[in-house]
C-alpha positions in Angstrom: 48.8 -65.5 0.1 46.8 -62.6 1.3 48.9 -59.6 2.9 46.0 -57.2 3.7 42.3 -57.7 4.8 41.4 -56.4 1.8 43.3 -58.3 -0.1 41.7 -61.5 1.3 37.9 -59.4 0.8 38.6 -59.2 -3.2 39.8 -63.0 -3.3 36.6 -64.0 -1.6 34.3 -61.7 -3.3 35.8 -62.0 -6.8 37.2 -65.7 -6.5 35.2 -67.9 -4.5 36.4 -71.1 -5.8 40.1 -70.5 -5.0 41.5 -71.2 -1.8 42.7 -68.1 0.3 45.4 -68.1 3.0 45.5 -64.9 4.9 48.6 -63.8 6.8 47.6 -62.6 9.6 50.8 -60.0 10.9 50.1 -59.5 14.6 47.7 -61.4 16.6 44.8 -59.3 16.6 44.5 -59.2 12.7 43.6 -62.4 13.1 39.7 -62.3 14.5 39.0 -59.7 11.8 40.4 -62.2 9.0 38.7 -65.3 10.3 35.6 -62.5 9.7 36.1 -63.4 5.9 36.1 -67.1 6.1 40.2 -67.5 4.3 40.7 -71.1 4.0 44.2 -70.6 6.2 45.3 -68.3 8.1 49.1 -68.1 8.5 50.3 -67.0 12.1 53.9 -66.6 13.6 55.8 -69.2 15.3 55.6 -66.6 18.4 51.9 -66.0 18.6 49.9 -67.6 21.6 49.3 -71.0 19.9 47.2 -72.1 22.5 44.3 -69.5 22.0 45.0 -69.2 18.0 45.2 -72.2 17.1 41.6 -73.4 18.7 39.9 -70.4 17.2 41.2 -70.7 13.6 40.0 -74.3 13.6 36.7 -73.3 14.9 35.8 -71.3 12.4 36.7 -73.3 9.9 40.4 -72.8 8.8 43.7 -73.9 8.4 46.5 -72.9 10.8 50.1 -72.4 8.9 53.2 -71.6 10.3 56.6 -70.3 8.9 60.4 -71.7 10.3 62.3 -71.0 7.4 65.1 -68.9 9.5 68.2 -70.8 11.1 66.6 -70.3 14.2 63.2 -71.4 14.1 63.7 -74.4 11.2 64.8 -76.8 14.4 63.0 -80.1 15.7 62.3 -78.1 18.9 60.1 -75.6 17.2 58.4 -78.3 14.7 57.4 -80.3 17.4 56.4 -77.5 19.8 54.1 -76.0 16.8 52.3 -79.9 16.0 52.1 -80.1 19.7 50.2 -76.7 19.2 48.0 -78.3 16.4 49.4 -76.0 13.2 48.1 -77.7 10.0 51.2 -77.1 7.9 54.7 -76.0 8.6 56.3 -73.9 5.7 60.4 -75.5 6.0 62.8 -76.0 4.2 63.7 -79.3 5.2 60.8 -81.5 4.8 62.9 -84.7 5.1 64.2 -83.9 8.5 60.5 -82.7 9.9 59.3 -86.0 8.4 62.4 -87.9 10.0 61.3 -86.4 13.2 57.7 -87.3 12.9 58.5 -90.7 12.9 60.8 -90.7 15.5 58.8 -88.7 17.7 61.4 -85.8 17.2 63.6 -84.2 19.6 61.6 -83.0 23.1 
C-alpha cells in the first residue's frame, strides 16, 4: 500500500511487475493517482461512491474500501459499498459479509 504519490511513482517506475494499491486520503488525491496507473486505489467508506467508483474503473483500477471500525464493519455499509461497485472490502469478518452476500444482506 502506497501512502504518498510518490510513493506509488517509485513502485511503478522501479517495480513494474508488482501490483500497486494507492491510498488515496481525500477525494481529490485521487485523479492525480489514477495519473500513475496503481492497480487499486483505496478510498474511504465516506467518499462520493457514485463519481469515484466509475472513474477508478475507467481507468483501469481496482476500488478498495476499509470498514474495520465498530461502526463501519456492519451489513448496512457492506451492502451500501457493493451496491456502489467497490471491488474489495478490507473486514474483519469475512464470514458474516459472505453470509450476507448470500442472503442478500440486511437493506
Amino acid at each position: 500500500q502506497c501512502q504518498t504519490q510518490g510513493l506509488v511513482e517509485f513502485m511503478r517506475r522501479e517495480f513494474a511487475e508488482v501490483a500497486v494499491l494507492a491510498r488515496a486520503h481525500h477525494e481529490d488525491q485521487v485523479g492525480p493517482l489514477l495519473e500513475l496507473s496503481p492497480h487499486f486505489v483505496q478510498i474511504d467508506h465516506t467518499a462520493n461512491l457514485t463519481v469515484l467508483v466509475p472513474l477508478i474503473h475507467e481507468r483501469g483500477a481496482r476500488v478498495v474500501v476499509k470498514t474495520l471500525s465498530h461502526e463501519t464493519d456492519v451489513p448496512v455499509m457492506w451492502r451500501k459499498l457493493c451496491d456502489a461497485g467497490v471491488d474489495i472490502l478490507l473486514t474483519d469478518k469475512p464470514r458474516e459479509v459472505l453470509a450476507a452476500s448470500h442472503t442478500g444482506g440486511n437493506r
